[in-house]
C-alpha positions as CSV (number, residue, x, y, z in Angstrom):
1,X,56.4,86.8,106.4
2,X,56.7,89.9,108.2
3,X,59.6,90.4,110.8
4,X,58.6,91.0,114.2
5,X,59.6,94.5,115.8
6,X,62.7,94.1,118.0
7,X,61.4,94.8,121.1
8,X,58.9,92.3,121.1
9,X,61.3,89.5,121.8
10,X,63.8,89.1,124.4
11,X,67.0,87.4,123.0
12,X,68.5,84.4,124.3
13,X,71.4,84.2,125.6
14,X,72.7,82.9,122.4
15,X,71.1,85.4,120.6
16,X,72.9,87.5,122.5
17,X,76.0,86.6,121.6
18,X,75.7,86.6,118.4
19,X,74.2,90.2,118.5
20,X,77.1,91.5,120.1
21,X,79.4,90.1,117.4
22,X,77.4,91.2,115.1
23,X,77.4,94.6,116.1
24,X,81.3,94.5,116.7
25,X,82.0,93.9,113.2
26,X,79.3,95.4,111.3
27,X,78.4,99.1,110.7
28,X,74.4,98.8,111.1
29,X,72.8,100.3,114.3
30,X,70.7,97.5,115.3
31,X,68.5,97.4,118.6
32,X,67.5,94.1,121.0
33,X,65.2,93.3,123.5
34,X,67.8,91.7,126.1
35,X,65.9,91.7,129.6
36,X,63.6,93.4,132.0
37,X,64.5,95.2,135.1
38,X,63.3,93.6,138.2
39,X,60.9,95.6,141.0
40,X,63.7,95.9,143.3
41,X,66.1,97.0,140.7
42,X,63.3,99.5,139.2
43,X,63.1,101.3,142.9
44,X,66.4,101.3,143.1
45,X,67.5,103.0,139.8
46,X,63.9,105.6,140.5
47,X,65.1,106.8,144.3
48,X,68.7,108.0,142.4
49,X,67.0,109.8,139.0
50,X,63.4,109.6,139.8
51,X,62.2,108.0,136.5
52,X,60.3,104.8,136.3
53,X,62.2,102.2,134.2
54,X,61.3,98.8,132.9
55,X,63.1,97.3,130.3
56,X,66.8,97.4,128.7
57,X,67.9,97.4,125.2
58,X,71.3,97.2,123.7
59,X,72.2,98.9,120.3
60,X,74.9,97.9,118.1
61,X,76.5,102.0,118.6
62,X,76.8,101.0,122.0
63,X,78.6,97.9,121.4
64,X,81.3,99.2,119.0
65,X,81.3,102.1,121.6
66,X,82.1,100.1,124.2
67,X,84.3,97.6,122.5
68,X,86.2,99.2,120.2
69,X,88.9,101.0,122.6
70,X,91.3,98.6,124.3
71,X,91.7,101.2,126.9
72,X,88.4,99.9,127.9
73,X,89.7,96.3,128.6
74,X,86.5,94.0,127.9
75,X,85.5,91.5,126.0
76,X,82.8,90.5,124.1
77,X,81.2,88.1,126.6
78,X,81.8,90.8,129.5
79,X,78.3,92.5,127.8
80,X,76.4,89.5,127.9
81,X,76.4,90.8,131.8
82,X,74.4,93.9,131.3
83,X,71.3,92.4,132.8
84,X,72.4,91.2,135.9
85,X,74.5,94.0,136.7
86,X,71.9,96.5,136.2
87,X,69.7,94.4,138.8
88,X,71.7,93.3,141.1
89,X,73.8,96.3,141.2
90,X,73.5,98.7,144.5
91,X,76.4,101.1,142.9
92,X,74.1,103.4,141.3
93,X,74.1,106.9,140.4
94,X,73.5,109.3,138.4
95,X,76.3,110.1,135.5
96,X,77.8,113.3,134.6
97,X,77.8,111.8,131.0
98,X,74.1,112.8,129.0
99,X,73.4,110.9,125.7
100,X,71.1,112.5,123.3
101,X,69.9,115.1,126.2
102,X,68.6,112.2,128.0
103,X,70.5,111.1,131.6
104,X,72.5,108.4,132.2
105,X,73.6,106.3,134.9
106,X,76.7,105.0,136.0
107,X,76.3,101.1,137.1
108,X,79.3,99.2,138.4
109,X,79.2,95.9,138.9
110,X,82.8,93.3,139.9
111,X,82.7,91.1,137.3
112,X,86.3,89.7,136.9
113,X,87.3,93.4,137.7
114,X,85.4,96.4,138.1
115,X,82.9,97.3,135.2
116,X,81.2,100.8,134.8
117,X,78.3,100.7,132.4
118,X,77.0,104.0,131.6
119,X,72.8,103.6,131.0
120,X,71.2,106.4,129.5
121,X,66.9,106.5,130.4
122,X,65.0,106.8,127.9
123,X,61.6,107.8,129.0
124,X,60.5,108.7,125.8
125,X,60.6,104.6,124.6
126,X,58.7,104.0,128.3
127,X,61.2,103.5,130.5
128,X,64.4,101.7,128.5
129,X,67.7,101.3,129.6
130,X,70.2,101.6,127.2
131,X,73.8,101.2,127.2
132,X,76.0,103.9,125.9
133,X,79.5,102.7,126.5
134,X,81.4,100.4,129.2
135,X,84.9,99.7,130.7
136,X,86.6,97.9,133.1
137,X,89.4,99.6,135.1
138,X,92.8,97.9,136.1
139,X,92.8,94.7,134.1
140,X,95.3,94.6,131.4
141,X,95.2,92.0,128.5
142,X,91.5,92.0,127.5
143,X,91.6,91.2,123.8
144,X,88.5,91.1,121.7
């Protein structure tokens, strides 16, 4: 039986989960289909770096990335969050971080504490999000 391409299906939320452990552990760079950005969110994210966007992806880099320092204070269920920060957030701009010379955007989001997730746009996939790293400032104890 052939295996579907990965953006083709959205994962669960328990998918998710077990992506992200996945990912933490393992050394494969994996991508997921985790959620689409709503209309509002869409405009929003287009009137700061003019670019259409429509859908978000995680990848297993940007898990480890994001997970592996504890100066980043999070924990494995703070990603699960990704979607509804990027659409419900209104602290949007645009990053001085690039990834792969595409930009990125800085999202923060209070969830338990302050989160920044950095977004790079990739037009070239038709309007992804992707995360490239996270962090949570000022909350000490976060243990993976």
């Amino acid at each position: 039986m052939k295996k579907e391409p990965w953006y083709i299906h959205q994962l669960t939320q328990d998918q998710l989960m077990l992506f992200i452990e996945e990912a933490r552990t393992g050394r494969s760079n994996k991508k997921a289909f985790i959620g689409t950005v709503t209309s509002d969110a869409a405009k929003r994210i287009e009137a700061v770096c003019k670019k259409k966007v429509k859908n978000i992806m995680l990848e297993s880099e940007g898990i480890r990335h994001s997970l592996k320092k504890a100066s980043h204070n999070l924990k494995s269920n703070d990603l699960l969050h990704i979607v509804d920060a990027i659409n419900t957030a209104t602290d949007i701009k645009v990053s001085d971080t690039t990834h792969q010379n595409n930009k990125c955007l800085e999202i923060c989001k209070d969830i338990g504490g302050k989160i920044t997730f950095i977004i790079e746009v990739r037009i070239h996939y038709g309007g992804w999000l992707a995360l490239v790293t996270c962090y949570r400032l000022n909350r000490g104890g976060a243990t993976l």
